[in-house]
C-alpha angles and dihedrals in degrees: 000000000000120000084198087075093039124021114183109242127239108255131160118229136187110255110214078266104062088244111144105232127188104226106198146159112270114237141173095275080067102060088101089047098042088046097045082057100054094030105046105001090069145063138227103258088040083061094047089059094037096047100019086241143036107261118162089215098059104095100049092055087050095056093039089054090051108041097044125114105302109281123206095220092048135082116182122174127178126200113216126192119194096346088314132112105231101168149338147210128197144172132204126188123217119230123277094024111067092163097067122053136179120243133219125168128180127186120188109253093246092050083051108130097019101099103256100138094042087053092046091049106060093048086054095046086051090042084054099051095046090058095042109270112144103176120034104210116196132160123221137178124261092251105036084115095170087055090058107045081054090072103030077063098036090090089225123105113269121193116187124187113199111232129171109325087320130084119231100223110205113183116187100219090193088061101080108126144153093303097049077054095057090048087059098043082052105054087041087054090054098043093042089053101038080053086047090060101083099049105044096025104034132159097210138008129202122207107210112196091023096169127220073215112109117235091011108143087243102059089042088058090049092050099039085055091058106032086062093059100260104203098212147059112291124194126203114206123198122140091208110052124049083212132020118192087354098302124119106265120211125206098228142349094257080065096052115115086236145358112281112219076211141057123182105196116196102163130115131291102256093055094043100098088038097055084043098064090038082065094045086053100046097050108262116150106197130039130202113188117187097176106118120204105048111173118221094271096049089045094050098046086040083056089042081048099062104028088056098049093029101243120160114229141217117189138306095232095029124152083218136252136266132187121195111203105139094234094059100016103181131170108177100161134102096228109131094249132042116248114259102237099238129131104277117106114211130200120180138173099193104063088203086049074051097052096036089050098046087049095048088043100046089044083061093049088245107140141204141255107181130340134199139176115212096197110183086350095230081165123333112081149164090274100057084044094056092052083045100057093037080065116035096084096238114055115093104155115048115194117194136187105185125169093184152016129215094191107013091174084053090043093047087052098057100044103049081060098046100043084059090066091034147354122279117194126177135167115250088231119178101039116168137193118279099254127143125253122237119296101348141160121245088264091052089056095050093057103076116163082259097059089041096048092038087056093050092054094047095041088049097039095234107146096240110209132198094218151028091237087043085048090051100048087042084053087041095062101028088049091048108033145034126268116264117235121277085265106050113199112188130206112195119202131191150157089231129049105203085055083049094059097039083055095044087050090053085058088049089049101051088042089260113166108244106193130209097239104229117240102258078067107043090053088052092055086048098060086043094051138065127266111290092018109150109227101189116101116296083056106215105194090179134218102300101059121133123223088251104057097046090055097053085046093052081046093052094052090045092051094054124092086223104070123058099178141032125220108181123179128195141186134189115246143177089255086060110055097116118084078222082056102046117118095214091075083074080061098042104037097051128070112296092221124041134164093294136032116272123201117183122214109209109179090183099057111101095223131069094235133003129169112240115211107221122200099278099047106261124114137229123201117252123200143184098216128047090215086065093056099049100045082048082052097044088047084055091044087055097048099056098043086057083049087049096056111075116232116279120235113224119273112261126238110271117232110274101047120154107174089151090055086046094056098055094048085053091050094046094048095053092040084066080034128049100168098047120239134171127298124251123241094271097041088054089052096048093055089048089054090057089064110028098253105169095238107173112244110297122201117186117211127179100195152016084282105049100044084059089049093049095054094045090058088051095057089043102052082060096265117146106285093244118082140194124239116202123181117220141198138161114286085006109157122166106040101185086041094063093034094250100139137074123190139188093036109167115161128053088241082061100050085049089051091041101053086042094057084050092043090052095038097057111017126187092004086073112110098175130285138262113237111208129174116252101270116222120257126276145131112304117240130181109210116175148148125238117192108208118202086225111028093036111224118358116199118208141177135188143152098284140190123094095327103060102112090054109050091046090196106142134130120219138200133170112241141285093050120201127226094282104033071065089046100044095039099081092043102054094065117110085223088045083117089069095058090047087050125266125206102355097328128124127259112250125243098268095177087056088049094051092043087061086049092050092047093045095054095048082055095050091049095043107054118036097192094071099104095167135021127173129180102178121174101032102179115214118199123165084255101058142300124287124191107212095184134011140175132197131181122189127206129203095254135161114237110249124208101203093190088048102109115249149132114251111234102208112233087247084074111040123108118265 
């Protein structure tokens, strides 16, 4: 093990509490503090069960073992919690066995039930893997209780011998698996929403910068938190005015009759850190900062603000929150209505995304159950809001606008768990068009925002929308009716059957199912249904339909096994001038929810969507375009089939995995180079053989000579007798673009003649050249890894060779892929035909292509510092997969544990 490879970071995490605690690295400036805990910040009995005694030396010797000089065979990390060391865990490896340490963990007795050493623990186990420990060793006592119900709780495999009066604790670190993950998702759910509490439930609020100004944004906060009906106690502060809006003002927050759980600031900029560290000291738990235009300095000390007194933090730049659960009602926002209460949680960045959402909702009658607006996202995010609502008993729709992620893997987690118990919508803002980035492979320029995002929405389930109008119809029909089946076979009825086709071309054009009804119920309709009605799908009930009859007709098609969704479409007419006449009382005065789901298209209403109450209360969504109501129907269709679908367990790592032998390649390549670069050919070759990648023979060869030599020992060796010459150079990318590549060489005169006209071509930039036997033919994949700062690895496949720029057909997941995501990869191509044989042709070797998947995203996962693979072509037979070239290009990068427990610190706030 050595500390000096791998050094565990400084991060701050949310005890079970909600408590923010610094996780760091112990060194020899903490020997006071390391030494007060054992020696004064426990008790006796704490030391008998730490130190299996009561000496009184004990705790000297343990801050003199971890604050000494840094020791390779020892990892120490201390949890602090407002500038005080309230426990540690460390771990220390014996010699000659650097894969197994012993573990010792202490927590002073008031921090005792909070989740410190659980905290502690899972850095250290992530700290341990990352330098090469594979099994953590510790001895307890028999009944240190609390010790053991650590690690009963910890999700990862304990095994305990009984010896003489004390217990032999073994703990497998590799086994880490899906369940320890869960743990962890877990204990991240509880401490996200306990540090939640005081932001969206709290008792009092204070409003700091609450102005005697009319229509500041200070004063409207004030009065919009009092005009709804705020439950608890609220606390104007101005140091200049004894009353604002006819509240009784305060000069400070040390002033205040009591501690808020929440403080509004509305000052200026330059204020801002400082009133936030007045809050922290005075006890306030949750901060919502409105000032807009923070400079780098105010940004990093507000951060320092919050993380050292554990206040959870909105914005800055935010328009404000409200939560309107009747017993807190607050609305402390700026925003020009007040939130319906109502069941939809809402998350925006873009406060006028915020105001122009809360207006069009409230216009629908959909309410609200709590709003906030993230601002610049310094902390609070859409995470921590999706955990909050999956908790909070009342939410059950989450609509989010988000323009950016500080942990999308995080993110993706969470909200495949939550979108199984309710809908999450959001609006795909930012896209951008599908350009390339700078010098890229073909894989690179594959991977636009708009691919990455789009794959983050699919994978977690979350209905993705283009637009806020598309976001609100989608809410409108998955908040009032049921979900279609996976299939979703949609009858489409009107009174006009030129609105009917118009109606039947906008399913066509979302990819809706229009089925072809089957006779039994077309005889049926036509008994229902006027003279010269058309009972074929569209159903045109004509003009002259009643009420009446269009309602037993909608019935009829509910009722059958053959439709899963309605798509009814109505005009106004001169045979319907009469309220007693209009169609729309078939709508109204029938059950608002039936078997399927049921959109109106009203072309006469003056809004796009609206939400029709129907006799019994429920509600049906109404539109003005057809094309609104299918693309709503085909959100909902997407949305069961991903429920239909059970989760998929991870891939698992295919035989002949060495991550171990690819990290120190990796090592050893960015330690000759700092700054990353692309692998030569051998080195390529070198990393594929670590995990088994079928890369065609490769012969390196640095001159005329060799390269002669190098084809002869191919024919020899029993290869085809015609050979591949392909030149090389450092940072090289596009081979046949550059003309760097001749095919079809036979004879040993060619290979001469080959390697001259590359010689000539690019001079002194030549390296050398790769020999490689003429590959068979076969349908030509691209197969690559991107590693996105953001997303993490991204895993595509296409049809590849020199077109496939052109032909954009690629499928994409982010690693690691599941079971399915390697089974539906292949199929979701446009060109998928040609792998399962087209025209004569054979079928390719799927399980070979999906080998290849399931070993690039272990790769991906694996090793961090992979910024760039590219397998193209990938050649598919119906005996196997052979890559014929391949590029790879590696990056100085940290390894990130997306399920390790932390609060993300924005880029706006770290240190220069």
């Amino acid at each position: 093990m050595s500390t000096a490879q791998h050094p565990p970071r400084t991060v701050e995490a949310l005890l079970a509490d909600g408590t923010t605690v610094s996780i760091r690295p112990l060194g020899p400036s903490d020997r006071a503090a390391v030494l007060d805990l054992h020696e004064t910040r426990m008790s006796d009995d704490s030391r008998r069960l730490r130190f299996f005694g009561a000496s009184r030396r004990a705790p000297q010797l343990a801050a003199d073992r971890l604050c000494g000089p840094p020791r390779g065979d020892l990892l120490a990390l201390g949890a602090w919690a407002g500038g005080e060391l309230v426990g540690e865990a460390d771990c220390e490896t014996a010699p000659g066995h650097p894969e197994t340490a012993e573990l010792a963990l202490a927590v002073a007795d008031d921090w005792h039930h909070r989740g410190v050493a659980t905290l502690l623990l899972e850095h250290l186990v992530h700290a341990a893997r990352q330098n090469g420990i594979r099994t953590f060793e510790a001895d307890t006592l028999a009944d240190n209780r609390a010790v053991h119900r650590v690690f009963a709780d910890l999700g990862l495999p304990v095994r305990r011998r009984f010896e003489q009066g004390e217990i032999r604790l073994r703990v497998p670190l590799d086994e880490a698996d899906e369940r320890y993950r869960e743990a962890v998702d877990e204990r991240g759910r509880s401490a996200d929403v306990a540090s939640l509490a005081a932001l969206l439930r709290p008792a009092s609020v204070a409003v700091v910068g609450a102005s005697r100004r009319p229509g500041s944004v200070g004063q409207s906060v004030l009065s919009k938190i009092r005009q709804a009906g705020f439950t608890g106690e609220l606390w104007p502060v101005n140091p200049y005015a004894a009353e604002v809006a006819g509240e009784r003002a305060y000069p400070s927050l040390s002033t205040l009759p009591g501690t808020p759980d929440l403080a509004v600031l509305a000052v200026p900029p330059v204020v801002v850190a400082g009133a936030a560290e007045e809050c922290g000291q005075a006890g306030v738990r949750a901060l919502v900062v409105l000032t807009s235009g923070l400079d780098a300095d105010a940004a990093r000390r507000l951060m320092h603000a919050c993380r050292r007194h554990s206040m959870r933090l909105v914005g800055p730049n935010s328009l404000g929150i409200a939560q309107t659960d009747p017993g807190i009602r607050l609305d402390a926002e700026f925003g020009g209505a007040f939130p319906v209460s109502g069941t939809a949680g809402v998350a925006v960045q873009s406060g006028g995304v915020g105001i122009a959402l809360l207006e069009r909702l409230a216009w629908l009658g959909i309410g609200v159950s709590s709003f906030v607006s993230l601002g610049d996202k310094y902390d609070v995010s859409g995470n921590d809001l999706l955990q909050w609502w999956e908790s909070d008993g009342r939410t059950d729709l989450a609509l989010l606008h988000l323009e950016s992620f500080g942990n999308p893997r995080a993110f993706s987690r969470t909200a495949r768990r939550v979108t199984r118990r309710f809908p999450i919508l959001t609006v795909d803002a930012g896209r951008s068009p599908a350009g390339r980035r700078g010098a890229a492979s073909h894989t690179a320029a594959a991977a636009t925002p708009t691919v990455t995002r789009e794959t983050l929405f699919r994978q977690a389930g979350i209905t993705a929308t283009r637009s806020l109008a598309e976001l609100v119809d989608t809410a409108a029909l998955l908040h009032s009716q049921p979900l279609p089946s996976a299939r979703c076979a949609v009858a489409v009825v009107s009174n006009a059957g030129g609105v009917g086709i118009l109606a039947a071309d906008a399913c066509a054009d979302t990819g809706l199912t229009q089925l072809e009804l089957p006779g039994d119920l077309t005889a049926e309709l036509r008994d229902l249904l006027p003279g010269g009605a058309s009972t074929v799908n569209p159903v045109d009930t004509t003009a002259a339909v009643t009420p009446d009859q269009l309602a037993a007709c909608i019935d009829t098609l509910a009722r059958s096994r053959a439709v899963d969704a309605l798509l009814v479409c109505l005009v106004p007419t001169a045979l319907t001038a009469a309220a007693q006449d209009d169609p729309v009382r078939a709508l109204l005065d029938g059950p608002a929810r039936r078997r399927v789901p049921l959109a109106a298209v009203l072309l006469s209403q003056e809004v796009p969507v609206r939400l029709l109450t129907c006799a019994d209360g429920g509600r049906i969504p109404s539109y003005t375009d057809p094309q609104d109501a299918a693309r709503a129907l085909a959100h909902a269709r997407d949305r069961a089939r991903w429920l239909a679908e059970p989760p998929s367990p991870e891939a698992a790592a295919p035989p002949g995995c060495d991550p171990e032998g690819a990290r120190r390649l990796a090592d050893a390549f960015l330690t000759a180079n700092p700054d990353g670069g692309w692998l030569d050919p051998a080195l390529t070759v070198e990393l594929f053989d670590c995990y088994g990648l079928p890369l065609t023979i490769s012969i390196w060869a640095p001159d005329e000579h060799g390269a002669v030599i190098a084809a002869r020992s191919l024919r020899e060796l029993g290869h085809r007798c015609e050979v591949v010459l392909k030149a090389y150079w450092p940072g090289q990318v596009h081979k046949s673009v550059a003309g760097a590549v001749r095919t079809g060489l036979a004879a040993d005169g060619q290979v001469r003649q080959a390697f001259r006209e590359f010689t000539e071509r690019f001079g002194h930039r030549l390296t050398g050249v790769v020999v490689q036997p003429m590959a068979a033919p076969g349908l030509e994949l691209l197969a690559g890894v991107v590693q996105d700062r953001v997303f993490g690895p991204l895993v595509l496949l296409g049809l590849g060779g020199t077109a496939t720029e052109v032909l954009a057909d690629r499928s994409a997941r982010l690693a690691p892929l599941t079971e399915r995501d390697l089974a539906t990869m292949p199929t979701e191509l446009r060109g998928s035909v040609l792998l399962s044989g087209h025209q004569g042709a054979a079928a390719v070797d799927l399980a070979a292509v999906r080998d290849v998947l399931a070993r690039l995203s272990h790769l991906a996962a694996d090793l961090p510092q992979l910024a760039e693979l590219d397998l193209n072509p990938l050649i598919a037979r119906p005996d196997g997969v052979l890559c014929v070239d391949a590029r790879v290009r590696l990056e100085p990068r940290p390894s990130f544990d997306p399920y390790l427990r932390r609060l993300r610190r924005p880029a706006a706030t770290e240190e220069d």
